[in-house]
mmCIF file of the N, C-alpha and C atoms, coordinates in Angstrom:
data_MODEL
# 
_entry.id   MODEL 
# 
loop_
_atom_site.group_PDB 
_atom_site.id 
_atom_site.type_symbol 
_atom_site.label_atom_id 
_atom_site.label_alt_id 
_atom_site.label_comp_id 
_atom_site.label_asym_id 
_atom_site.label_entity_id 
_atom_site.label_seq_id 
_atom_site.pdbx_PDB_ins_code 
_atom_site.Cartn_x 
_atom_site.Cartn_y 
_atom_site.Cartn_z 
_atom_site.occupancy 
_atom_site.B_iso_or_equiv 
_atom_site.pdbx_formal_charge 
_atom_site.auth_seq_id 
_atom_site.auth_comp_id 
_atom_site.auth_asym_id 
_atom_site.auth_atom_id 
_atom_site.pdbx_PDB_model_num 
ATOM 1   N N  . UNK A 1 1  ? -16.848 -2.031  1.838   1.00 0.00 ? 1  UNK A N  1 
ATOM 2   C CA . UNK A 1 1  ? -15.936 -0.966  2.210   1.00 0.00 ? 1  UNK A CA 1 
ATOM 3   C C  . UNK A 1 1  ? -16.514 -0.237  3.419   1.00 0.00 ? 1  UNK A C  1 
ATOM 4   N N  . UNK A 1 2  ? -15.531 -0.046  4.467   1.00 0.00 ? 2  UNK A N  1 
ATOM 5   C CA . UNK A 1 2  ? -15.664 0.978   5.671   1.00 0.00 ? 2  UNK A CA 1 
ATOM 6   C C  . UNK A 1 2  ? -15.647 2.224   5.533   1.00 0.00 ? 2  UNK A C  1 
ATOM 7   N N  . UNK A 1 3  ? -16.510 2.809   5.232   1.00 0.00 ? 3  UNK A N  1 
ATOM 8   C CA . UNK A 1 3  ? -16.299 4.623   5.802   1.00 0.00 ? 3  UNK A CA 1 
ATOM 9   C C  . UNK A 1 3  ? -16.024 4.920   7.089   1.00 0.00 ? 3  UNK A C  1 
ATOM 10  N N  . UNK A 1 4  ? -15.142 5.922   7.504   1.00 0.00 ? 4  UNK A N  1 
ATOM 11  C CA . UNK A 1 4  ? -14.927 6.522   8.626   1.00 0.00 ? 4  UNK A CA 1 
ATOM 12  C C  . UNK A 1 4  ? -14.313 7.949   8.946   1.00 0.00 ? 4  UNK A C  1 
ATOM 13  N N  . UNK A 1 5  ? -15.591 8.742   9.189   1.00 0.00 ? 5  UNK A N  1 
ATOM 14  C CA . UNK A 1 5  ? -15.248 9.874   9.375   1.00 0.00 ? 5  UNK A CA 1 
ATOM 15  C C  . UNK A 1 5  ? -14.160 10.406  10.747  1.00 0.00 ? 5  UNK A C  1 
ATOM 16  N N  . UNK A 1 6  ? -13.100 10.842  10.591  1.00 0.00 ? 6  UNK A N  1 
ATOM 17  C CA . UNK A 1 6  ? -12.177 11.413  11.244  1.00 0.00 ? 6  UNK A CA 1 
ATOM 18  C C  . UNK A 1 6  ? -11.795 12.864  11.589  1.00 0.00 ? 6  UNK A C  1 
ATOM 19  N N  . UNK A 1 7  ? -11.192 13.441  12.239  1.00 0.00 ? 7  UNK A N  1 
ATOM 20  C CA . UNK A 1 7  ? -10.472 14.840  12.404  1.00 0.00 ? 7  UNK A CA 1 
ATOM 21  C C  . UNK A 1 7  ? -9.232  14.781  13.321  1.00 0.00 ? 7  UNK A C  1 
ATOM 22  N N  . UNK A 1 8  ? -8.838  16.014  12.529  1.00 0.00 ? 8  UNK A N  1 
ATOM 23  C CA . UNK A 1 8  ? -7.344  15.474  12.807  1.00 0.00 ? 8  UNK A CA 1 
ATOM 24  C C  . UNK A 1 8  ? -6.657  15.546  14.698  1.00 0.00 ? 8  UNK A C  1 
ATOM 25  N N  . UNK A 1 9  ? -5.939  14.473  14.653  1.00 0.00 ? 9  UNK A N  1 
ATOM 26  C CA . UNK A 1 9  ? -5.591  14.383  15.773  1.00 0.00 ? 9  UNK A CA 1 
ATOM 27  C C  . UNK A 1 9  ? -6.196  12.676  16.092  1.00 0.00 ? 9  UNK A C  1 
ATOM 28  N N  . UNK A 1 10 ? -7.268  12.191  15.389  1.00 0.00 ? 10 UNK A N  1 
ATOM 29  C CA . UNK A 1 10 ? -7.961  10.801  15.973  1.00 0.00 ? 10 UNK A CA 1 
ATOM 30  C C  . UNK A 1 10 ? -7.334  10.037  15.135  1.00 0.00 ? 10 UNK A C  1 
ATOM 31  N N  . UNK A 1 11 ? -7.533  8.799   15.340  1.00 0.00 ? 11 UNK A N  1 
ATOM 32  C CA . UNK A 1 11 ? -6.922  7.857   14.603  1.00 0.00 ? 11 UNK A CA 1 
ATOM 33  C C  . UNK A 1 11 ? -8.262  6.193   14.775  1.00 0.00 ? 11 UNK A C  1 
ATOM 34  N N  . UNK A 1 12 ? -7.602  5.711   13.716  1.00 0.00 ? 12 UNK A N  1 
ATOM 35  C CA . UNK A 1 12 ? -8.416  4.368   13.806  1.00 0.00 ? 12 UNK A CA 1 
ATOM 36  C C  . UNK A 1 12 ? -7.719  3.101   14.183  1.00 0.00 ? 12 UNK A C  1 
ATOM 37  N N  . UNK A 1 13 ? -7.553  2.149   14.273  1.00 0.00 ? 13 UNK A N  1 
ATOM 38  C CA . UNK A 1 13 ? -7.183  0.491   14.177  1.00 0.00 ? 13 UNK A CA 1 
ATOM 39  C C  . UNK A 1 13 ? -7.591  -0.493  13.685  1.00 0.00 ? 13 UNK A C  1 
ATOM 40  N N  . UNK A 1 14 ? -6.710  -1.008  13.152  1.00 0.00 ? 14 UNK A N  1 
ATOM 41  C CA . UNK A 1 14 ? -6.878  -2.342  12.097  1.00 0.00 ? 14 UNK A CA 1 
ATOM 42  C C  . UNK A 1 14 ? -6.130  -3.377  13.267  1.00 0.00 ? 14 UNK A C  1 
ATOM 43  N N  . UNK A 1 15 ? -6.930  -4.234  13.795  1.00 0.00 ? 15 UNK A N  1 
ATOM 44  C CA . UNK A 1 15 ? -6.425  -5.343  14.222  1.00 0.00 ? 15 UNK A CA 1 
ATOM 45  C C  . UNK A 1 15 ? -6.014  -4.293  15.994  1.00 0.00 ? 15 UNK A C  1 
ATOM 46  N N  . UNK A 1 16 ? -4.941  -5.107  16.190  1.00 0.00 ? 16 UNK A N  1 
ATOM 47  C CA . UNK A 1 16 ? -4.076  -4.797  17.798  1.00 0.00 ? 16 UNK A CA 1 
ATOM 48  C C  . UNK A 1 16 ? -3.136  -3.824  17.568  1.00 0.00 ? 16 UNK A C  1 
ATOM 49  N N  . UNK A 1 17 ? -2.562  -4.006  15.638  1.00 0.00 ? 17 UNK A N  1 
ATOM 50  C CA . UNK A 1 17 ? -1.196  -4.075  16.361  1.00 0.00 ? 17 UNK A CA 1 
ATOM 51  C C  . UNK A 1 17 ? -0.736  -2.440  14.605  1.00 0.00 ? 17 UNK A C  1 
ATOM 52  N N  . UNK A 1 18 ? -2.062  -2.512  14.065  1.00 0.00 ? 18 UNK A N  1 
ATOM 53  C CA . UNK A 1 18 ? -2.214  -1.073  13.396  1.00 0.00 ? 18 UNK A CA 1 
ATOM 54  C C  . UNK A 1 18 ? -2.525  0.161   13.542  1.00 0.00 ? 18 UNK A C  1 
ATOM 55  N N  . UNK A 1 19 ? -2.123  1.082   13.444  1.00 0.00 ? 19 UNK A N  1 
ATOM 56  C CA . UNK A 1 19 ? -3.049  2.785   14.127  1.00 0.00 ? 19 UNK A CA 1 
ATOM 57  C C  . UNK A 1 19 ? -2.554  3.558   12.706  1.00 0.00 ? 19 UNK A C  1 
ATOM 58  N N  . UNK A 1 20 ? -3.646  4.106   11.966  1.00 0.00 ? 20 UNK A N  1 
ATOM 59  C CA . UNK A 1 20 ? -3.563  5.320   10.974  1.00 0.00 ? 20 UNK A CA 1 
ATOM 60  C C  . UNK A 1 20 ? -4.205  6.472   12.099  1.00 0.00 ? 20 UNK A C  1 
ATOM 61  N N  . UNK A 1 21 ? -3.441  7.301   11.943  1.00 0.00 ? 21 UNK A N  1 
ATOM 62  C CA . UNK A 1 21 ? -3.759  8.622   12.574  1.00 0.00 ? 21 UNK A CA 1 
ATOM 63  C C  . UNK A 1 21 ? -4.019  10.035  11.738  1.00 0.00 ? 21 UNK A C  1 
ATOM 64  N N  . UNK A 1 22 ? -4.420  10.920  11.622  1.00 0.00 ? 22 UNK A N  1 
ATOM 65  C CA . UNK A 1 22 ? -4.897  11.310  10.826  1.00 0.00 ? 22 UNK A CA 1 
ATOM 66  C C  . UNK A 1 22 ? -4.362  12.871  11.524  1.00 0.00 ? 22 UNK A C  1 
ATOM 67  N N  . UNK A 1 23 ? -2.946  13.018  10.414  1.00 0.00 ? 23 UNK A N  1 
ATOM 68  C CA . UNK A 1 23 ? -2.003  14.077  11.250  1.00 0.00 ? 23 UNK A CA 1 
ATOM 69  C C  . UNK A 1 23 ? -2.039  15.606  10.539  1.00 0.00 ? 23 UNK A C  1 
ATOM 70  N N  . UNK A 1 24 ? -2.858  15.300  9.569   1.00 0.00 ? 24 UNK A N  1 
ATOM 71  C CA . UNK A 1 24 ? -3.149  17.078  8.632   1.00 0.00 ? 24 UNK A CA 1 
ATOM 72  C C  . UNK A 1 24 ? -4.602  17.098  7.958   1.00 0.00 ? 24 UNK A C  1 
ATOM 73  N N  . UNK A 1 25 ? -5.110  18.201  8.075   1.00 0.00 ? 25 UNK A N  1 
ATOM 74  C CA . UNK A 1 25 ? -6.095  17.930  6.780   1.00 0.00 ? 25 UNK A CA 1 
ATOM 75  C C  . UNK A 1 25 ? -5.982  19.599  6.094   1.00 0.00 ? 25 UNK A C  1 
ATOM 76  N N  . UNK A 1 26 ? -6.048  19.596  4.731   1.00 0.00 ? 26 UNK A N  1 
ATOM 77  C CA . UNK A 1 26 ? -5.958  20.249  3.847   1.00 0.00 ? 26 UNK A CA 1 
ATOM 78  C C  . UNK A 1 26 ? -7.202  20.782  2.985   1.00 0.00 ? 26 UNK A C  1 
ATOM 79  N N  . UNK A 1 27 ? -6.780  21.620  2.097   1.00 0.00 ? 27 UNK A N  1 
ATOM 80  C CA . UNK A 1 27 ? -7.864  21.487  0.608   1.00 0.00 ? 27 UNK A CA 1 
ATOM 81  C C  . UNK A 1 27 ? -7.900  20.550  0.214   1.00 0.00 ? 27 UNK A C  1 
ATOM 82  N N  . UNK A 1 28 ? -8.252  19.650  -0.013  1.00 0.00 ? 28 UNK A N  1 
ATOM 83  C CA . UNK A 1 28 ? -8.385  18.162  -0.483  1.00 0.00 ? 28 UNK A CA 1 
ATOM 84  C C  . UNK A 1 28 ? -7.380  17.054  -0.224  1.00 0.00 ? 28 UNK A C  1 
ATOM 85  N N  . UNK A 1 29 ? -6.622  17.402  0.754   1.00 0.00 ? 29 UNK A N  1 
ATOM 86  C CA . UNK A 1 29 ? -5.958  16.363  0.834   1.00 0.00 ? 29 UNK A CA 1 
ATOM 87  C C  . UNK A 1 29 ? -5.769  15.660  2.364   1.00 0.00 ? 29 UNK A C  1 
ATOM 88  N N  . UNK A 1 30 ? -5.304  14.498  2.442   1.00 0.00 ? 30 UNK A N  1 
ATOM 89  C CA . UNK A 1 30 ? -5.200  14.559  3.865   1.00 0.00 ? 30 UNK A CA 1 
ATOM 90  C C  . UNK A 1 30 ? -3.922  13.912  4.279   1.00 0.00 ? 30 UNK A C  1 
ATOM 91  N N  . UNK A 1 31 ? -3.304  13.924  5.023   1.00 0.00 ? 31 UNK A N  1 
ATOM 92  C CA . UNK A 1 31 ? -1.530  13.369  5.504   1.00 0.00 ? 31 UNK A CA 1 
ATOM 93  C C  . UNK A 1 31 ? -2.137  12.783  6.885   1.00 0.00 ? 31 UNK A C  1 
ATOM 94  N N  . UNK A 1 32 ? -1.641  11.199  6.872   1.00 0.00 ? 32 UNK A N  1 
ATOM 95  C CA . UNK A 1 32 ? -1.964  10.515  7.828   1.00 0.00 ? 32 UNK A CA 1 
ATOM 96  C C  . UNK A 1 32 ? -0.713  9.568   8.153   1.00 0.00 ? 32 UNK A C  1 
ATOM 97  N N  . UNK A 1 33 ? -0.463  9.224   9.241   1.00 0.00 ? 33 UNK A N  1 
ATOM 98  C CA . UNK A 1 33 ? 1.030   8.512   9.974   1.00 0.00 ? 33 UNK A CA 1 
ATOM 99  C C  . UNK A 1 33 ? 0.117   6.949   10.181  1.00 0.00 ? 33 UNK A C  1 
ATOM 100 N N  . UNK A 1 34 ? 0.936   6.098   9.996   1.00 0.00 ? 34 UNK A N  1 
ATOM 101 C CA . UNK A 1 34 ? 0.597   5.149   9.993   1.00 0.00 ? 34 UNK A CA 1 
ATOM 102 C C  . UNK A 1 34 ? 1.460   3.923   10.888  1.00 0.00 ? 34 UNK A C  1 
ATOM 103 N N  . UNK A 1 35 ? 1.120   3.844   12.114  1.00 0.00 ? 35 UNK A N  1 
ATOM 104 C CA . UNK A 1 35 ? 2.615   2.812   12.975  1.00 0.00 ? 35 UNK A CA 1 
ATOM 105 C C  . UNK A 1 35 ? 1.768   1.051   12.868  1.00 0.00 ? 35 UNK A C  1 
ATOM 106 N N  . UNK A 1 36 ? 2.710   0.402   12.330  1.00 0.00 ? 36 UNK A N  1 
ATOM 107 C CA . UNK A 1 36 ? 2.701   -1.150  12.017  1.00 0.00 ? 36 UNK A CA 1 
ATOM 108 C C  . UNK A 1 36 ? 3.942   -1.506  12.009  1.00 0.00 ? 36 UNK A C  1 
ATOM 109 N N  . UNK A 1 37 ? 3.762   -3.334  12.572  1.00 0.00 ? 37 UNK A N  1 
ATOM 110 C CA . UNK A 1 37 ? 4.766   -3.973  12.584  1.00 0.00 ? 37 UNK A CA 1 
ATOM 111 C C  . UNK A 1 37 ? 5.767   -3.598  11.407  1.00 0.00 ? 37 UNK A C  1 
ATOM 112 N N  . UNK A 1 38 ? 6.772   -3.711  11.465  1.00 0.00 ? 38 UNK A N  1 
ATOM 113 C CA . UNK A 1 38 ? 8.126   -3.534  10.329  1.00 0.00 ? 38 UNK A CA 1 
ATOM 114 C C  . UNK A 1 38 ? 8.042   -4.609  9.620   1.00 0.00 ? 38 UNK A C  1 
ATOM 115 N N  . UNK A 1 39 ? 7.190   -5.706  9.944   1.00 0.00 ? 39 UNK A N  1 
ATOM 116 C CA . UNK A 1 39 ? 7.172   -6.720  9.088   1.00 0.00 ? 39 UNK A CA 1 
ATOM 117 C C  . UNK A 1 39 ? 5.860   -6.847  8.378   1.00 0.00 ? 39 UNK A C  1 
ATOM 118 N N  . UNK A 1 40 ? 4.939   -5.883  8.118   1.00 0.00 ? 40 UNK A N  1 
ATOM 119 C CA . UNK A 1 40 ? 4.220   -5.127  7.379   1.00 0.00 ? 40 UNK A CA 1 
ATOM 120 C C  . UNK A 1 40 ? 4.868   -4.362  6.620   1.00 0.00 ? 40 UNK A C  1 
ATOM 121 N N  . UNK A 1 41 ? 4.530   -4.886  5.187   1.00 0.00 ? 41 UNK A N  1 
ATOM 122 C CA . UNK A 1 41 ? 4.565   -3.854  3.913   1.00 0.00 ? 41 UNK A CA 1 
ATOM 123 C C  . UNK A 1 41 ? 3.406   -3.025  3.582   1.00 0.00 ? 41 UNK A C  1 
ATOM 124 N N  . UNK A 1 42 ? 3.982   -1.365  3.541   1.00 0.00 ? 42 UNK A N  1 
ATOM 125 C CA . UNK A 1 42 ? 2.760   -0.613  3.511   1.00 0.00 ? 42 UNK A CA 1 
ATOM 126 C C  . UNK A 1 42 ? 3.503   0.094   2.282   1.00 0.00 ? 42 UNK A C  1 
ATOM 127 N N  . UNK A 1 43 ? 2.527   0.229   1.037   1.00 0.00 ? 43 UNK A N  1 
ATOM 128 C CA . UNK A 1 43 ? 2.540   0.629   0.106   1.00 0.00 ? 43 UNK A CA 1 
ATOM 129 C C  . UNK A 1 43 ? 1.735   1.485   -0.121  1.00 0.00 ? 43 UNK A C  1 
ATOM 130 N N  . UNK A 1 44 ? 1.940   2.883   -1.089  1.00 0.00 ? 44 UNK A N  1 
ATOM 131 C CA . UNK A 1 44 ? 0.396   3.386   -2.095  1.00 0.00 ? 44 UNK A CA 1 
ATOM 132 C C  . UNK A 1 44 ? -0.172  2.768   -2.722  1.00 0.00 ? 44 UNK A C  1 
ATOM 133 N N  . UNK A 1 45 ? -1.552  2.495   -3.270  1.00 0.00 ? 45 UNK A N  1 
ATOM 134 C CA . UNK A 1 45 ? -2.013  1.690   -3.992  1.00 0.00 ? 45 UNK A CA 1 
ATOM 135 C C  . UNK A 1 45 ? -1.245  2.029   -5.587  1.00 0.00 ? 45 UNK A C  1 
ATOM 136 N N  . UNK A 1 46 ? -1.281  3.092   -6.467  1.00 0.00 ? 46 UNK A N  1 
ATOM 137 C CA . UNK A 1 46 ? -0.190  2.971   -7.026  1.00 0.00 ? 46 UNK A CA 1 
ATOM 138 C C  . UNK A 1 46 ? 1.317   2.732   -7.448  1.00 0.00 ? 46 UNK A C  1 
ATOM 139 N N  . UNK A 1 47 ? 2.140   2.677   -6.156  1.00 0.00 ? 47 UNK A N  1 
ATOM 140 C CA . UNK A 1 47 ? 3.269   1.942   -6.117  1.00 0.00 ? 47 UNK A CA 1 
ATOM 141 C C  . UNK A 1 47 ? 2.729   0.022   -6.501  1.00 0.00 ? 47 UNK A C  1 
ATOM 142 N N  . UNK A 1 48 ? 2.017   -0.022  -5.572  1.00 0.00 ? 48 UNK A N  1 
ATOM 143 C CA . UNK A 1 48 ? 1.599   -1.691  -5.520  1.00 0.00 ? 48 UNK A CA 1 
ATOM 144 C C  . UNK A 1 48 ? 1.312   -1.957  -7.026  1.00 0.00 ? 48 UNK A C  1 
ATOM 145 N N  . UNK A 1 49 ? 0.530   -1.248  -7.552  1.00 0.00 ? 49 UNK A N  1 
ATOM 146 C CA . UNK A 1 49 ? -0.215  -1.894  -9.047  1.00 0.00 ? 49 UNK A CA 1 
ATOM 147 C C  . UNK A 1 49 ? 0.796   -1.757  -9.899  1.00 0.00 ? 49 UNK A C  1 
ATOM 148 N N  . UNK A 1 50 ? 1.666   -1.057  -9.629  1.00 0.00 ? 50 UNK A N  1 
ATOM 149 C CA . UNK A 1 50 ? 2.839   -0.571  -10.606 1.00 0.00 ? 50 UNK A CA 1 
ATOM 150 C C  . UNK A 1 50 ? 3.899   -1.857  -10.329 1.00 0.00 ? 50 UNK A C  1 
ATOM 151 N N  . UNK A 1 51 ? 4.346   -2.933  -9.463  1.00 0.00 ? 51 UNK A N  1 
ATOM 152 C CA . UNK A 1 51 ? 4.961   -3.691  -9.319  1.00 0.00 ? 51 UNK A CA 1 
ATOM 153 C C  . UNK A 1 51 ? 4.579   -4.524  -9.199  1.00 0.00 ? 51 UNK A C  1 
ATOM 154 N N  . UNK A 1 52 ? 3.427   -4.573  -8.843  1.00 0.00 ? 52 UNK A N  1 
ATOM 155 C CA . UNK A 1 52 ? 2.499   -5.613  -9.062  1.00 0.00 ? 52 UNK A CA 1 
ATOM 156 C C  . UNK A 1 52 ? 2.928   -6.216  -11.301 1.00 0.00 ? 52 UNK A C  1 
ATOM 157 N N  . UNK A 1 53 ? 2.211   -5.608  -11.599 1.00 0.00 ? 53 UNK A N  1 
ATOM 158 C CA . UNK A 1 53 ? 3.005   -5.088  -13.265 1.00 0.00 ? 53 UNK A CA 1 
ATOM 159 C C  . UNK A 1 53 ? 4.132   -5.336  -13.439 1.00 0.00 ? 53 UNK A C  1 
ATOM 160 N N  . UNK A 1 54 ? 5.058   -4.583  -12.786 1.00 0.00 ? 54 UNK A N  1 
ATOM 161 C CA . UNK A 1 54 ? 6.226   -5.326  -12.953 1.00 0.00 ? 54 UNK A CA 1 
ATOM 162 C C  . UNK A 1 54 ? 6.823   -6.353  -13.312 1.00 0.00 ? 54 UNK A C  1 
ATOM 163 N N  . UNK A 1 55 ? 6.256   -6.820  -11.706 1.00 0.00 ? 55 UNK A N  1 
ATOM 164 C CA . UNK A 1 55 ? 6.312   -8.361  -11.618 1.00 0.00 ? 55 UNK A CA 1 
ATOM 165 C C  . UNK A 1 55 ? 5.880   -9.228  -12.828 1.00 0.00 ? 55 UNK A C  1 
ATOM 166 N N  . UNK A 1 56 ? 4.781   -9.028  -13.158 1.00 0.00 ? 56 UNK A N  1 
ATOM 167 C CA . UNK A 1 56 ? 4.026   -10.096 -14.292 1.00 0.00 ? 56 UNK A CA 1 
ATOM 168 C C  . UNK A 1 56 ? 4.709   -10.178 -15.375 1.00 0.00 ? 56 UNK A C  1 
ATOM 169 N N  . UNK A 1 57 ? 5.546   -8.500  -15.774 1.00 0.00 ? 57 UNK A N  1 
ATOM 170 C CA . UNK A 1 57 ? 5.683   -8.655  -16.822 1.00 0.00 ? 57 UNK A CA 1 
ATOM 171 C C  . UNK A 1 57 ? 7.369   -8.948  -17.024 1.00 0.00 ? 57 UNK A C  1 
ATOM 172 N N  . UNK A 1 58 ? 8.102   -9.113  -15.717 1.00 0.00 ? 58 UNK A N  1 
ATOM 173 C CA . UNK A 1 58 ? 9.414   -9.834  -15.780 1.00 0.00 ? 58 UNK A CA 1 
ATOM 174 C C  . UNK A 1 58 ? 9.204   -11.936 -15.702 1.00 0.00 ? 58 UNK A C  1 
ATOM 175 N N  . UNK A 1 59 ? 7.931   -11.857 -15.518 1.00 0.00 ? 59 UNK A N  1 
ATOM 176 C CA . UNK A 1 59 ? 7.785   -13.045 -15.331 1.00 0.00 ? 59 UNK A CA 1 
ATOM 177 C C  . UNK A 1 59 ? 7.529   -14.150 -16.572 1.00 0.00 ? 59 UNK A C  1 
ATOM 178 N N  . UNK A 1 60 ? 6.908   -13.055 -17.652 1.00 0.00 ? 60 UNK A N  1 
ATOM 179 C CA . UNK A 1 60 ? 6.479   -13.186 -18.891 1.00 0.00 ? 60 UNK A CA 1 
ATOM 180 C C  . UNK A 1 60 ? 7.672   -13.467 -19.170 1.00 0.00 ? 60 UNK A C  1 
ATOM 181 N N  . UNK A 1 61 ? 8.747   -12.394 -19.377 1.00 0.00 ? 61 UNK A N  1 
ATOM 182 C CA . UNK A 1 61 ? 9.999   -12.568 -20.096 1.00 0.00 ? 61 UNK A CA 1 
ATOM 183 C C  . UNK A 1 61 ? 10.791  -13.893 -19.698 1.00 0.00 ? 61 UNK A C  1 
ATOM 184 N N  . UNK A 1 62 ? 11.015  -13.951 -18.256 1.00 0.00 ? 62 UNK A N  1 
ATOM 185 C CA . UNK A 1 62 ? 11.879  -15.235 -18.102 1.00 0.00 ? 62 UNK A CA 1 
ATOM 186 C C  . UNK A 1 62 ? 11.327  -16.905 -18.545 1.00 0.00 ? 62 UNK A C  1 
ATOM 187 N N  . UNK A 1 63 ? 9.662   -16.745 -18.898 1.00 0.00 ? 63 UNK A N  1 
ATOM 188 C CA . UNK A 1 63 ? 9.356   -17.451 -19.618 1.00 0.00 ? 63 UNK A CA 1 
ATOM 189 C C  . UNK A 1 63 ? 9.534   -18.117 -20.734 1.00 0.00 ? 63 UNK A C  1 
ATOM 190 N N  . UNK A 1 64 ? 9.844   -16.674 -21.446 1.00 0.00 ? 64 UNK A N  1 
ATOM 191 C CA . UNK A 1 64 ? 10.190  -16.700 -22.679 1.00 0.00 ? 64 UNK A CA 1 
ATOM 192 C C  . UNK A 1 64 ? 11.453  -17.084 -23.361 1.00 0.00 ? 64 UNK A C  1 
ATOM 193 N N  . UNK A 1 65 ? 12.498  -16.339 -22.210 1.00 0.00 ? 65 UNK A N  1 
ATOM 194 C CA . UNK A 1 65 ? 13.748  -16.881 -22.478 1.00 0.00 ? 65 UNK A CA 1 
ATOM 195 C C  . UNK A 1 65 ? 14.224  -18.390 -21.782 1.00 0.00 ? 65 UNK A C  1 
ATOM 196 N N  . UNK A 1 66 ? 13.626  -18.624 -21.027 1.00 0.00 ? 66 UNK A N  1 
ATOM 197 C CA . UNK A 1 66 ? 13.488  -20.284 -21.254 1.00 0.00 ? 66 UNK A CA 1 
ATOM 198 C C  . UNK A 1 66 ? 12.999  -21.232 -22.524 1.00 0.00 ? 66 UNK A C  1 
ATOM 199 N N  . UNK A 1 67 ? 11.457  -20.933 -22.756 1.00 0.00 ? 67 UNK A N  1 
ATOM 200 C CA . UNK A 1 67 ? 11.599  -21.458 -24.104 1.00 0.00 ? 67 UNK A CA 1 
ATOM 201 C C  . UNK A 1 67 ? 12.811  -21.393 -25.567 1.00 0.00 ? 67 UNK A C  1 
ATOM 202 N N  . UNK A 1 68 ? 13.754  -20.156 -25.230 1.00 0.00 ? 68 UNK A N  1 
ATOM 203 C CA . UNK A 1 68 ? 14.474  -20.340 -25.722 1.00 0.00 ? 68 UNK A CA 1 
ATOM 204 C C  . UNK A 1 68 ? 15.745  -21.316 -25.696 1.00 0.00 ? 68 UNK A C  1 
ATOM 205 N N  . UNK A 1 69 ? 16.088  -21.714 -24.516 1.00 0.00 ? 69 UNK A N  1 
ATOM 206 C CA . UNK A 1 69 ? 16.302  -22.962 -24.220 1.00 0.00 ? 69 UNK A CA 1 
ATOM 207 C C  . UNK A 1 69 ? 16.082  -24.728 -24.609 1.00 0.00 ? 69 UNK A C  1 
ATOM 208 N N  . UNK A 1 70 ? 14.485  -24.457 -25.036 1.00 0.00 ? 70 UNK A N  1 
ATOM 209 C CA . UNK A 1 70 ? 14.097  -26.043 -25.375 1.00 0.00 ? 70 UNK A CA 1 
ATOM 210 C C  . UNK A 1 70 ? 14.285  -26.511 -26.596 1.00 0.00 ? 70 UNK A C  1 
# 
């Protein structure tokens, strides 16, 4: 893992074609803008794990209701 200390107004890059910018900082929190291709999916890590989940567990089911089938 990368640490990188910031203040607001700077920003970093991932690759060419990523920039997180780092547009507030707070009491503990921080609000950052993020410009990437549109054909980049940018998620919270809790949205992701949460459908991530999802996923598995609609996948389970259509399993299941296939075996109901055989």
């Amino acid at each position: 893992m990368l640490v990188i200390t910031r203040k607001k107004g700077e920003s970093l890059l991932i690759g060419d074609d990523i920039e997180i910018k780092i547009v507030k900082v707070d009491d503990g929190s921080v609000k950052i803008a993020i410009d990437a291709p549109k054909e980049k999916t940018i998620l919270r890590k809790e949205v992701y794990e949460k459908v991530k989940y999802e996923n598995s567990n609609a996948i389970t089911k259509a399993d299941d209701i296939l075996k109901l089938f055989k």
